[in-house]
Steps between C-alpha positions, in 0.01 A plus 500: 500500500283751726238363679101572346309692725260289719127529472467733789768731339301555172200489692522893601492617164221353371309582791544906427407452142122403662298612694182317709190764546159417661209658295201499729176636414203709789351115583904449612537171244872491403639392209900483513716584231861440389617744233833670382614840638505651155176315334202740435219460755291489235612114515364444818220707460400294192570160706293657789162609310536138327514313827180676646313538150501874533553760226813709556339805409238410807778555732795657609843434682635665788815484691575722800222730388617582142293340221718253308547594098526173273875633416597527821764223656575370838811709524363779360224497818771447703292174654667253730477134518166407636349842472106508428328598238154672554234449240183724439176402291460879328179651527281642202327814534398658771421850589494738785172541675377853447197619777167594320366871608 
């Protein structure tokens, strides 16, 4: 009989399969996450806006400057264990100040 693989052997494997990501918003509170490398961000964006009683259309999600699309996955972003996770209150409206002549 072969020996079972100790807890530090399996260990490894699981630990790829997730992923740990700090979301941290422009008053620099951080909320840590633990999510699978193929799960749709939308999951965490969803557990995010419920956690801080924000609307997820009110916001956005970036990581290393590119916005973050609800499809999108860890391993598609190419994000690394501990990266962080910017997020943006989106403003409404605006408009470019034209001078009066």
């Amino acid at each position: 009989m072969s020996p079972s693989p100790s807890a530090e052997e399996r260990k490894p494997a699981s630990d790829n399969q997730s992923i740990n990501l700090r979301v941290v918003d422009a008053n620099h509170q951080e909320v840590a996450f633990k999510i699978k490398r193929h799960t749709p961000m939308k999951k965490l964006m969803n557990a995010y806006c419920q956690k801080q009683g924000k609307a997820l259309d009110s916001v956005r999600f970036i990581a290393d400057g590119t916005r973050i699309n609800p499809e999108d996955t860890p391993d598609s972003l190419e994000l690394e264990e501990d990266d962080m996770i910017q997020v943006e209150v989106m403003q409404i409206g605006g408009s470019t100040m034209k001078s009066l002549k």
